[in-house]
N, C-alpha and C positions, 0 to 999 in steps of 0.2 A: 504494500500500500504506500504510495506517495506522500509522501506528510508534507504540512507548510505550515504559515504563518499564522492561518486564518484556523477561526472552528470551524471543525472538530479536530485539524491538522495537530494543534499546539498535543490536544490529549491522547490522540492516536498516536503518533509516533514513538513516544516512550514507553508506549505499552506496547507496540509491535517491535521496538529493539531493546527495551529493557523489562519487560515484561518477569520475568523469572526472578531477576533483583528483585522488583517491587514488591514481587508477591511473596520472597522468602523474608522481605522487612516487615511487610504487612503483618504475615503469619505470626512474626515473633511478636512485633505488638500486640494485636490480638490476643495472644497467648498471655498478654502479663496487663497492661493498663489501658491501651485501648480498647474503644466499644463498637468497631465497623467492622460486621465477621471480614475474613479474608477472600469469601467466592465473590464480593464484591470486586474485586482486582483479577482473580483469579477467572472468572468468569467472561472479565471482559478480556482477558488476553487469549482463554479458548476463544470467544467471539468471533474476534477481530483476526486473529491468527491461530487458526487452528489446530497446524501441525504441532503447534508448540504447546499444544493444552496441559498434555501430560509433565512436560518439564515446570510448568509452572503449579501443576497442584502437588508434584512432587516438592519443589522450592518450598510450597507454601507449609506443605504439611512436617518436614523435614523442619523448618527453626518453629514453626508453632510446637515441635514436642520439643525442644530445646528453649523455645520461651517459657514454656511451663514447668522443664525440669529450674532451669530459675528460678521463677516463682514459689517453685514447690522449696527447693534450698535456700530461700527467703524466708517463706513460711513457715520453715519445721524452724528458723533459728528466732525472727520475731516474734511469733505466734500472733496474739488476739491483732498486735497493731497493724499484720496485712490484712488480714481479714476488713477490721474496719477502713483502709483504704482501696481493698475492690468494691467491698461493698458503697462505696463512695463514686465507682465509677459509672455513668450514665447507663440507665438499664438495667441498673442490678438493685435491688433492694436488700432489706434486715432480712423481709420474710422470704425473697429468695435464699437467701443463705442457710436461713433455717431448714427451707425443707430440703435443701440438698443436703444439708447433716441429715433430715431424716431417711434421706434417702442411701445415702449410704451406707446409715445402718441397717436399713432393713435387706436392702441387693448386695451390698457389696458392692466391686469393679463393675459390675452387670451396669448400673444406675447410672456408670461416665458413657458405656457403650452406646444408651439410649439418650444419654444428652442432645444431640442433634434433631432429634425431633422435635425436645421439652422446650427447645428457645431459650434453654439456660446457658448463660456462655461458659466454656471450658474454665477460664480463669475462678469461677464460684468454685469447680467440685476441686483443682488445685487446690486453693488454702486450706479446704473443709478434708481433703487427702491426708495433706499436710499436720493440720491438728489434730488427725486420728492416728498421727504417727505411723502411717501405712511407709512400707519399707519400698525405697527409689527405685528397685525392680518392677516390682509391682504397678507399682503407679505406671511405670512405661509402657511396661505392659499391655497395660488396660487402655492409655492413652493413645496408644497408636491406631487400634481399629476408629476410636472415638472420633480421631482427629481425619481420618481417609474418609470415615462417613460421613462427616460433616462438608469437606471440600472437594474429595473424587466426583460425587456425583452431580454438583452442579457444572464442573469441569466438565466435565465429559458431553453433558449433554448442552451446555454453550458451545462445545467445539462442533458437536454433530449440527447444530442449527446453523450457526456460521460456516462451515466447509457448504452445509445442503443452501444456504442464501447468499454465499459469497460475492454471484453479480450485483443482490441487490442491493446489500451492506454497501458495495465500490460504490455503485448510484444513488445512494440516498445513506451516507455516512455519516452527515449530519442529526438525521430525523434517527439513526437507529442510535449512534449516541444521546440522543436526546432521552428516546423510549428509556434506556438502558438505564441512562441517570434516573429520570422520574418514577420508573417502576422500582427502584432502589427505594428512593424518597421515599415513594408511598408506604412501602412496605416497613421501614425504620417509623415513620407516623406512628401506623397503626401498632407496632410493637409494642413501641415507648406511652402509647395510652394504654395497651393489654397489661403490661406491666404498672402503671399508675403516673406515669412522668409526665 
C-alpha cells in the first residue's frame, strides 16, 4: 500500500511497515497499565496487510505474556498497592477485582482461560494470580492459551476479511479506516458504560 501525507496515509503506513513493533509494544502495555486490548492494532495490521497477521499476533501475544510476567513480579513483591493501581486503570473497577478473586478461587487457571470472553482485562487476574501467590510456572502456563484466545482470533479473521476485500480496502482506505476506528469507538463506549464508567 502506498502511504502519504494525507489520511489515512499518515496511519496506514506505520502499521503496514511497522506493524509487528507496534503490536508487541501494545501487547506489553496492555498486559501491565494500559486499557486499549491489543487486537485493536493487531487487527488493523491483519486488515491492512494480511500476510503479516500472524507475525503481528504473534509480537502481540509474545510481550503481553512478558508484560504480565512483570506485573505478576510487581505484584507478588508490592502486593495490595498494585492491585489498587490497576484497579485504578480505566475499565476496571473494586468489584471487578473482587470477583476475579472469586473466580479464581473457585476455577482455578481455568477462570484466566475464559477471561477473553468475560471483558475482564488480563492485567485484573495478574495481581489477583499474584496475591494468591500462585507459582510463575503456573501462571504462564495458564496465560498463554489466555493470551492467543484473546488476540489469535480477531487476527486471523481481520487478515481473512482484508486479503478476501483487498481491492476494496486500496479504493476506499479512507472510509474502511474510518469504519475501523469508529467500530473500535463504539465498542470501548458501550464497554466502559457495561462496566459503570
Amino acid at each position: 500500500m502506498n502511504g502519504d501525507d494525507s489520511w489515512p496515509g499518515w496511519v496506514v503506513e506505520p502499521l503496514t511497515r511497522a506493524g509487528v513493533s507496534i503490536a508487541a509494544a501494545w501487547g506489553f502495555a496492555e498486559a501491565t497499565l494500559w486499557f486499549v486490548v491489543p487486537d485493536v492494532v493487531v487487527g488493523a495490521v491483519a486488515l491492512l496487510a494480511p500476510p503479516r497477521w500472524w507475525r503481528a499476533a504473534t509480537a502481540a501475544v509474545v510481550a503481553s505474556l512478558l508484560g504480565g510476567l512483570v506485573l505478576f513480579a510487581v505484584a507478588s513483591a508490592a502486593g495490595e498497592g498494585t492491585r489498587e493501581v490497576v484497579a485504578a486503570v480505566p475499565g476496571i473497577s473494586g468489584e471487578m477485582v473482587a470477583d476475579v478473586g472469586e473466580q479464581l478461587d473457585a476455577h482455578g487457571g481455568s477462570a484466566l482461560v475464559r477471561a477473553p470472553l468475560s471483558g475482564v482485562p488480563y492485567k485484573v487476574y495478574v495481581v489477583e494470580m499474584a496475591d494468591r501467590s500462585w507459582n510463575v510456572l503456573s501462571f504462564s502456563g495458564w496465560s498463554l492459551p489466555s493470551r492467543m484466545l484473546r488476540i489469535v482470533p480477531v487476527a486471523a479473521a481481520a487478515a481473512l476479511v482484508g486479503s478476501r476485500l483487498q481491492g476494496f480496502i486500496r479504493r476506499h482506505l479512507g472510509l474502511v479506516v474510518g469504519a475501523y476506528t469508529v467500530g473500535w469507538l463504539v465498542l470501548y463506549t458501550f464497554y466502559f458504560r457495561a462496566v459503570g464508567l
